[in-house]
N, C-alpha and C positions, 0 to 999 in steps of 0.2 A: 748576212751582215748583222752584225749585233748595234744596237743603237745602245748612248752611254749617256747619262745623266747627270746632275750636279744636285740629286734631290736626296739628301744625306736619309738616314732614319730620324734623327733629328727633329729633322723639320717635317718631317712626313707624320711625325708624332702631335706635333704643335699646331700644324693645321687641320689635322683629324681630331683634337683636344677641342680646338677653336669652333670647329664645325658643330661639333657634338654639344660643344656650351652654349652653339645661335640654334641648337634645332634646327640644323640644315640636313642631317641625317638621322630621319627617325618614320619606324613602320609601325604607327599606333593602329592596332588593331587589325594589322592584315597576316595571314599566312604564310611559312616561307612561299610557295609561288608566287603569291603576289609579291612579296616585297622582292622578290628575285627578277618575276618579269610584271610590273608596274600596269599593264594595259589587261594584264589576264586572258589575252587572246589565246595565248600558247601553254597549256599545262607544262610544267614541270616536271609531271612523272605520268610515265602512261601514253599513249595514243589520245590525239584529238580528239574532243566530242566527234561523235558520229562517224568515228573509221572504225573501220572491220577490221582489228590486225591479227591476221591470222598467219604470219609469217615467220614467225621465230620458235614455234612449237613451246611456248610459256604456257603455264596451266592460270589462268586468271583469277582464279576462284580461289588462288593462294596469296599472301599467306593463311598458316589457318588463325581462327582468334586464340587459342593457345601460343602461337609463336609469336603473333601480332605483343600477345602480354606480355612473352618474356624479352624481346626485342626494347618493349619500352620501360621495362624493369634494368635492362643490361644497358642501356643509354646512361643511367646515372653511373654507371662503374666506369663511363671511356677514357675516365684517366689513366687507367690500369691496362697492360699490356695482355694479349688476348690467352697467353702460354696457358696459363693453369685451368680456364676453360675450356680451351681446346683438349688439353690432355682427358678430360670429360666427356668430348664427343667421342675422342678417338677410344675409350672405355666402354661406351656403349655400344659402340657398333662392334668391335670384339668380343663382347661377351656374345652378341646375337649371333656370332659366327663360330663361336668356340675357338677363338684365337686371341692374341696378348697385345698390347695397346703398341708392340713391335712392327707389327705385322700390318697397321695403319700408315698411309702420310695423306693429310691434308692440303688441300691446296684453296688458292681463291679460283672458286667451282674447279670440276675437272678439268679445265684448259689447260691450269698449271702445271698440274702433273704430268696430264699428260704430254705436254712440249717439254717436258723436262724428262720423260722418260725415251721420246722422239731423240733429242737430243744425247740420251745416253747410249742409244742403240745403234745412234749415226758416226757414233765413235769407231764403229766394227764394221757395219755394213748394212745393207738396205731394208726397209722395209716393204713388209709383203703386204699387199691387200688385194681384194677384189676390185672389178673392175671400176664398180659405184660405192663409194662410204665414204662417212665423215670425218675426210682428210685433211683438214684446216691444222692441227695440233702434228700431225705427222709432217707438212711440208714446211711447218713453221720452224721447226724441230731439226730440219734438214737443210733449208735454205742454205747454210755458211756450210755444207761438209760437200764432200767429193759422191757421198753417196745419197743415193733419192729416195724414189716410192718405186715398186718394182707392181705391176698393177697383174691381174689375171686377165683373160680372155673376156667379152663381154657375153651374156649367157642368154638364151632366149625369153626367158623369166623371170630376168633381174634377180634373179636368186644370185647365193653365194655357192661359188662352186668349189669343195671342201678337199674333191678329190685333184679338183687342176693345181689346189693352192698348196697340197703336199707334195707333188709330183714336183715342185716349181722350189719348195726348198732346195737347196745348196750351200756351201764355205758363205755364198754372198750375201746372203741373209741374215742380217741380226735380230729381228725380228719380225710377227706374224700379226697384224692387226686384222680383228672384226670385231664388227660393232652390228651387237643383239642384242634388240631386234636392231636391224639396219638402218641407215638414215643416210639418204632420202627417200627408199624406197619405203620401209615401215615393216619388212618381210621379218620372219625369222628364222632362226636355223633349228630343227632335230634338235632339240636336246641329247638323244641318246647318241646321235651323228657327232655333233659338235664333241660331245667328252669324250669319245675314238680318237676325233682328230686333236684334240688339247694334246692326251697321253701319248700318242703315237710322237709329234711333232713335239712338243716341249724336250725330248729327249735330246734333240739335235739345237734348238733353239727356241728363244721365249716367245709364247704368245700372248697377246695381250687381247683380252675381250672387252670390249667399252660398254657395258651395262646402264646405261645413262636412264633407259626408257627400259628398264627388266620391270620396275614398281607397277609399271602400265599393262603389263603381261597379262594372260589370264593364269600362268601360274608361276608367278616369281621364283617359288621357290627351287622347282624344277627345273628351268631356263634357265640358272644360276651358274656361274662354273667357281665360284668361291670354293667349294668342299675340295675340288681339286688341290687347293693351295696349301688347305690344310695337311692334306695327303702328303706333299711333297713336291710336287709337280711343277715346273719351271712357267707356271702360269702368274698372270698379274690379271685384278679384272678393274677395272675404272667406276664408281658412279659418283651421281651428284644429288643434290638436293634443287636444283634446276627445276625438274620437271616436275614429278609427280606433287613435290610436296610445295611447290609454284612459290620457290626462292630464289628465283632467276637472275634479283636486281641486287641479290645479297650476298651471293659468291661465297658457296662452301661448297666443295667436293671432295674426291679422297678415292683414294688408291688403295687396294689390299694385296701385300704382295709377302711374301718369304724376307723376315727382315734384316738378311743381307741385302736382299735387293732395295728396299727401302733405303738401306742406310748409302747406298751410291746412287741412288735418283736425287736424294739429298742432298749431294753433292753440286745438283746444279739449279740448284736457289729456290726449291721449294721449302715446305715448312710453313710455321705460323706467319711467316712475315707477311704475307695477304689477304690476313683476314683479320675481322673488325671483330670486335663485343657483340653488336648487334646481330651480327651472321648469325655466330656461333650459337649464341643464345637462342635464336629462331631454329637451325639446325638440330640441337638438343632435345625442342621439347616438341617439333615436329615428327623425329625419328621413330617416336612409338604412338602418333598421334591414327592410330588404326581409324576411327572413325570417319577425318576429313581423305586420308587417303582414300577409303571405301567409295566417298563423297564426290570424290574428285572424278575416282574412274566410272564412276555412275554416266558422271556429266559427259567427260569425256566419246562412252561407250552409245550415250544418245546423241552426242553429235557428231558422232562416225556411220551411223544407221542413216543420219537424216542425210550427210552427203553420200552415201553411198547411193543413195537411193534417187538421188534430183543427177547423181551423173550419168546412173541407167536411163532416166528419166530423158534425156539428154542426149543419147546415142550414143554414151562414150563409156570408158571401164576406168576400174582401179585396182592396182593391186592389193590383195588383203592384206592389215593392218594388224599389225598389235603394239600399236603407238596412239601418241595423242596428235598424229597427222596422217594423211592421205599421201598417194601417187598417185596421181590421172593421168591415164594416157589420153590427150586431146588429139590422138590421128593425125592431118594432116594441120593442122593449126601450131603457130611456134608460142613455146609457151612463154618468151618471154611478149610478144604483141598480147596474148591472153593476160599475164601482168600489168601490161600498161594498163589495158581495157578494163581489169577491173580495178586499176589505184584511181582511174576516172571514175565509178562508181562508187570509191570511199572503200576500197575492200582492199586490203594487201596480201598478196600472198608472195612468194617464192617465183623464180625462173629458172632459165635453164641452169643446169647443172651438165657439165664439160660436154658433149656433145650429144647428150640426152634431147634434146629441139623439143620433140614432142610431149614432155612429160614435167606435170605441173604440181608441185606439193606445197598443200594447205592443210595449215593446223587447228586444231581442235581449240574454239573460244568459247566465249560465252553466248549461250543460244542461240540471244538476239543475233549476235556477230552473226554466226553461221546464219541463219534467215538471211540474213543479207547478202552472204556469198552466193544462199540458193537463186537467191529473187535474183540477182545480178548476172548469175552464170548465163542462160540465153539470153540474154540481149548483147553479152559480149559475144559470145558465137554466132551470133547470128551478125554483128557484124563483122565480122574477122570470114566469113564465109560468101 
């Protein structure tokens, strides 16, 4: 029910005028959070004092203070429509690839794209995945079509099974998603494996690989299937500025595909229109900021040792990573009660994922955080047991 008013702009103008001239609305000397939430009890940006969020796989230690400057340098331009900077990012990362600013689309992070390349593919027919990955953008993509997610077998290793998911093409496929390294598992695939099956299978139909967490890799560059594209090959690969370069709250991602293909994912409302000055400008001067990247996965890579090590510690395992998160298998424990267990301890992490029960993913934070998930892990198992 829509409720209807008699409170014209008018008068909406004259009592906000009136307000403003008694000093009824004024925040001398506070911050936007303050003057947004008055009592300060609840930040505005970020997790509460003293919670561990380690649940969204965000790199915390981002942004870096290079992007941090140009973010507050592009705040004064936000009059201006974000087109001519973007055409800027989409320049850079082309040239790093030996490809033409065509062969780019941006989106606000990769979500966009990729629900809009979901949705381009649900025009023909399904997509393929594995039995575990991160299908949020694929089912959003599909909801309103006749066609779904077509999943593979479940594997005893949470691996991706390369050979079940070529066998498993057909007419009804429009296209092949995987996402490397995987999420939620954190696995990755063969590089030499995975470009067999790109070439073999793009022949018959597109795959798309989601790259979101390749930066996090030990060897990006290898892990990569971009050069595919350049080749020719009916490949598309997704990344963001998300993770590694920890712009999560800023939303820039992007698609590298053959720019035919570009120009019909375009078709269903990607493009500039989701992205700000300040993204873009963080995106920019992030993209060749080698250092704080090195920085990052430094951090990262010591706080994957230190939980690997308190879960042996523990009696339990994880699958190897090369992400900024973990898989624990927690045996017979359901991981969403380990969830609860530990948001009582101030720690958040991740629960089940579709009928995975057993198996708990936590992201890589800031040291302290992690301490805290170690200190907290037995006392949750031990009461859950």
């Amino acid at each position: 029910m829509t409720t209807k008013t008699n409170l014209s702009r008018r008068t909406f103008l004259s009592a906000s005028g009136a307000a403003l001239s008694a000093g009824a609305v004024s925040f001398p000397n506070l911050s936007i959070a303050q003057a947004v939430t008055p009592a300060a009890t609840t930040p505005l940006y970020g997790p509460p004092p003293g919670v561990a969020k380690l649940n969204a796989n965000e790199n915390p230690y981002g942004p870096s203070p290079k992007a941090i400057a140009a973010m507050t340098e592009a705040i004064s331009q936000g009059a201006y429509y974000v087109n001519a900077t973007a055409e800027t990012l989409k320049a850079l990362i082309a040239e790093r690839h030996g490809l033409t600013k065509e062969h780019i689309i941006l989106s606000s992070g990769s979500s966009g794209v990729l629900t809009s390349l979901a949705m381009m593919a649900a025009q023909k027919g399904s997509i393929l995945g594995s039995d575990l990955f991160w299908d949020t953008t694929s089912r959003m993509g599909t909801r309103n079509s006749q066609h779904g997610i077509t999943r593979t077998a479940k594997t005893e290793d949470l691996s991706v099974d390369l050979d079940a998911m070529h066998v498993a093409v057909d007419g009804s496929i429009a296209m092949v998603q995987i996402c490397n390294p995987n999420n939620p598992t954190g696995s990755i695939v063969d590089p030499k494996e995975l470009r067999a099956f790109c070439k073999k299978v793009s022949q018959s139909t597109m795959v798309l690989v989601d790259e979101a967490y390749n930066e996090v890799t030990d060897e990006p560059e290898t892990n990569s299937m971009v050069p595919l594209i350049k080749a020719g090959y009916n490949v598309v690969v997704a990344r963001t500025f998300s993770k590694i370069y920890g712009l999560a709250g800023m939303r820039v991602g992007y698609l590298i595909a053959a720019p035919d293909t570009v120009e019909r994912i375009s078709a269903y409302g990607t493009g500039s229109y989701g992205l700000n000055q300040a993204g873009i400008a963080a995106a920019i001067a992030s993209y060749n900021d080698t250092s704080f990247i090195a920085y990052s996965k430094s951090k990262i890579m010591e706080a994957r040792e230190m939980i690997a090590e308190a879960v042996a510690v523990n009696g339990l395992s994880a699958l190897p990573s090369q992400t900024s998160f973990m898989f624990v298998n927690l045996g017979d424990i359901s991981a969403e009660d380990f969830r609860l267990g530990m948001a009582k301890q101030n720690v958040l992490i991740r629960g089940i994922y579709q009928d995975y029960t057993h198996w708990s993913r936590v992201s890589m934070g800031k040291i302290p955080d992690v301490e805290k998930y170690i200190a907290a892990m037995p006392k949750v198992l031990d009461s859950l047991t």
